[in-house]
C-alpha positions in Angstrom: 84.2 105.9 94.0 87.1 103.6 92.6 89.3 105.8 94.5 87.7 105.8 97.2 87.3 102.0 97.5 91.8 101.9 96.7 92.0 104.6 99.7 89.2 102.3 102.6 91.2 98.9 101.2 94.4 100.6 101.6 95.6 100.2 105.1 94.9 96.9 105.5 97.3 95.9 102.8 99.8 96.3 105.8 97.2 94.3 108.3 100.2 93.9 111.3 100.9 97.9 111.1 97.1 98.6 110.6 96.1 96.1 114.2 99.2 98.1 115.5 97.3 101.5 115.4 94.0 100.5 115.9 91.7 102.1 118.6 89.8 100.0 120.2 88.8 100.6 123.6 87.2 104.1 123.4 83.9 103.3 121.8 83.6 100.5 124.3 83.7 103.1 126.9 81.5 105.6 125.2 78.9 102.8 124.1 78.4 101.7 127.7 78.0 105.2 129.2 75.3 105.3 126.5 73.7 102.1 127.6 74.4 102.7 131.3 76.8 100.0 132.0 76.1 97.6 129.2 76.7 98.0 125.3 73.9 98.3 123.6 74.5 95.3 120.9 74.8 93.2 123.9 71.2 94.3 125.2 69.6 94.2 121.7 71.1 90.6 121.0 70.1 89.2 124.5 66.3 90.6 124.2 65.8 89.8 120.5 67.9 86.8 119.1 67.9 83.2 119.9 70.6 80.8 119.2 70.3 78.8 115.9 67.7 80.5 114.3 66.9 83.9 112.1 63.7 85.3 112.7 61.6 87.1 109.4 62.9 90.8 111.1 66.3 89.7 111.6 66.8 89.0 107.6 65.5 91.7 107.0 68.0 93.7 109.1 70.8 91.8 107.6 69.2 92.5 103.8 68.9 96.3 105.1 72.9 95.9 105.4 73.9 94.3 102.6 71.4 96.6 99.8 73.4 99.9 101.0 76.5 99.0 99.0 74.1 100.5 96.1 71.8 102.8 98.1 74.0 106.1 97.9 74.7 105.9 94.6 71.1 104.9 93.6 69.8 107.9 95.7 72.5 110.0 93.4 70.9 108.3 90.1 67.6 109.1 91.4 68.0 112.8 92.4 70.4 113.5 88.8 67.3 112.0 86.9 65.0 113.9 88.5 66.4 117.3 88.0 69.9 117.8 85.8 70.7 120.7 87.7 70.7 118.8 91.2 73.7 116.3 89.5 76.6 118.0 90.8 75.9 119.1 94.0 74.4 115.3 95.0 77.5 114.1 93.3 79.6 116.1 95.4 77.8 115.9 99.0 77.9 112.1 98.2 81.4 111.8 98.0 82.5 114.3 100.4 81.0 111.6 103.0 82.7 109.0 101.5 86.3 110.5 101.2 86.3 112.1 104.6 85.0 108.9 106.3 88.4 107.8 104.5 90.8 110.3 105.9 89.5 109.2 109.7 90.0 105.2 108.4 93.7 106.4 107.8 94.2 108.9 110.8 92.6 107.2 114.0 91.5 102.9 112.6 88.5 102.3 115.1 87.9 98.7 115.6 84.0 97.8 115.6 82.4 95.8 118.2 82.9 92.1 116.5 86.4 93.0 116.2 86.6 93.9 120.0 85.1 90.9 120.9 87.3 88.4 118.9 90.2 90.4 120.9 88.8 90.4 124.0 88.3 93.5 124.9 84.7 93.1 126.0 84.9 91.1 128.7 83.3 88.1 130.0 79.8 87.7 129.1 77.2 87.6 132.1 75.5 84.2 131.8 78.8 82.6 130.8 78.4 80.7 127.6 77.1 83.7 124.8 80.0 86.3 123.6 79.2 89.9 124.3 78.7 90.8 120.7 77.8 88.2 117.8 78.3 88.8 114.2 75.4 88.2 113.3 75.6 89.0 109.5 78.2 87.1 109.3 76.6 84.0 110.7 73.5 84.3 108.6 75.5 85.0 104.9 77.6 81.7 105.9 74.2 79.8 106.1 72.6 82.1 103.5 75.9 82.0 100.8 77.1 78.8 101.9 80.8 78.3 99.5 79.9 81.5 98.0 79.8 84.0 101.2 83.9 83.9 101.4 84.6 85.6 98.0 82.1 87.7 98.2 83.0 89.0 101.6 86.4 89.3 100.2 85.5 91.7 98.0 83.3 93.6 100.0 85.1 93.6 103.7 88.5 95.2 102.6 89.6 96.8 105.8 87.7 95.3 109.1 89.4 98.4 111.3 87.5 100.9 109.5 84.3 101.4 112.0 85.0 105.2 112.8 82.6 107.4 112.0 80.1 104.5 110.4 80.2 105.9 106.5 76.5 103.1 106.3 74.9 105.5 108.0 76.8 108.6 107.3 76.0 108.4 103.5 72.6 106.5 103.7 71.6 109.7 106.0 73.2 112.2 103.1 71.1 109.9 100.6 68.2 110.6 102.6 68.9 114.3 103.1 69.3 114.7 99.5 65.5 113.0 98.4 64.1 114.7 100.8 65.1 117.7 98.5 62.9 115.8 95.9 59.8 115.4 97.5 58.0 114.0 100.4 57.5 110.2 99.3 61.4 110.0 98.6 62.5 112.0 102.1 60.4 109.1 103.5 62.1 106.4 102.0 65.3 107.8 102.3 64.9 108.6 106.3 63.0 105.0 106.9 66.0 103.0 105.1 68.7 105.1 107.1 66.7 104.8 110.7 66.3 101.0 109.7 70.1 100.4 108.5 70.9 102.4 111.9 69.2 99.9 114.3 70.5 96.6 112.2 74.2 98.0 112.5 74.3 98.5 116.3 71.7 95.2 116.4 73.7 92.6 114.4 77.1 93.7 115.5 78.4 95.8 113.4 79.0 99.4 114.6 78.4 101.1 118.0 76.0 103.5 118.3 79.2 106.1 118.5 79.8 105.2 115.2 76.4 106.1 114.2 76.2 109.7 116.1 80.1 110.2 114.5 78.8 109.3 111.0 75.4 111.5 111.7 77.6 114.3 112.5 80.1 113.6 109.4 77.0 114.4 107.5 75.5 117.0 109.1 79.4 118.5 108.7 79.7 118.6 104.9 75.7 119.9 104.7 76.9 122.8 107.0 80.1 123.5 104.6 78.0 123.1 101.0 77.7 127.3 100.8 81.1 128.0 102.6 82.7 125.6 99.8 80.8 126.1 96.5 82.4 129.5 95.4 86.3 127.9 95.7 85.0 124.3 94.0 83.1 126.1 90.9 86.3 128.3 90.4 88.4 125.0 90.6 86.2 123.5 88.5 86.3 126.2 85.6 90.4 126.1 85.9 89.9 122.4 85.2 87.7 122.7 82.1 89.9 125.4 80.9 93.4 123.3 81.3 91.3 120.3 79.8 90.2 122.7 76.7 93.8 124.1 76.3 95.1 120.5 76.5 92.8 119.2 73.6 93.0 122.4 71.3 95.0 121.2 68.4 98.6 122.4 68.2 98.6 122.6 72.2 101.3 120.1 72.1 
């Protein structure tokens, strides 16, 4: 997971070459086919939020964001306690989401649709005085965080081009796929916290719902490979063990 987190934070150390690269244009497009002329955020945030106040099921939404930054790892936890045997295939499905999400963040940067709409790139807003797309996390953890939000946002938004697929809903759907395995009650929780976090990213301006369907399918991809790639990983895995064994037997150096 460290290296994942080095590899996401990465190309952002170079921010002027990173904003260079980024795409962000086709999701706009795609997101208003999808919501028949109009993006989707825009609708949600017109219908269901009024300026200068959070209601009870907005919170919410923005505490359904911010708790996935443990939520894959405490679904891994959870399965790996539940049955040993489980630990390395959860371990590895996890991780698969996270490190291909990565490789896309380096190959094609997808801006999100706050980033679009600081730029620009969404157009003039219909009554004339409300953006397109608000930030609304944002705007409640400066009010909710108050001197504290800007370190800890820091920390946690490393590369603000990396939207493409969304790896929130990728892994919290693997997360859910994975309890599911368990038992009912967990598959339920699982599948409610992912179709929750879904709706609060596309609602408080965080992804497009392209980004979800990408990081759905991202997902549903390494599922589909799991038989096609045990046999080469488990012989991989043996030729590690055995050059870690060799290494460690005494008079190997």
């Amino acid at each position: 997971m460290y290296v994942y987190l080095a590899a996401y934070k990465m190309p952002n150390d170079d921010a002027a070459a990173l904003q260079a690269r980024v795409r962000i244009d086709y999701p706009v497009a795609l997101d208003r086919i999808m919501g028949r002329g109009e993006l989707p955020t825009t609708r949600l945030q017109r219908a269901l939020h009024a300026d200068g106040r959070f209601t009870a099921f907005e919170k919410v939404l923005v505490w359904a964001h911010w708790v996935w930054f443990a939520t894959p790892h405490a679904a891994f936890l959870y399965v790996s306690s539940r049955e040993r045997s489980r630990t390395a295939r959860a371990g590895l499905m996890t991780y698969a989401v996270f490190d291909l999400g990565a490789l896309a963040y380096w190959a094609v940067p997808t801006a999100p649709p706050w980033y679009a709409e600081a730029k620009g790139r969404l157009g003039e807003p219909r009554n004339g005085s409300s953006p397109a797309v608000r930030r609304l996390m944002v705007e409640y953890g400066e009010g909710f965080w108050q001197d504290g939000w800007a370190p800890l946002y820091s920390v946690l938004g490393g590369n603000p081009l990396a939207a493409m697929p969304s790896l929130h809903f990728a892994t919290s759907t693997m997360a859910a796929v994975l309890l599911s395995e368990t038992g009912p009650v967990a598959g339920a929780i699982g599948t409610g916290y992912a179709a929750v976090l879904g709706f609060a990213l596309v609602y408080l301006g965080e992804h497009y719902v392209v980004d979800l369907l990408a990081g759905l399918a991202l997902c549903g991809f390494v599922r589909l490979c799991e038989p096609v790639a045990r046999p080469p990983l488990r012989s991989a895995g043996r030729l590690i063990t055995a050059a870690r064994t060799l290494a460690l037997e005494p008079g190997s150096r």
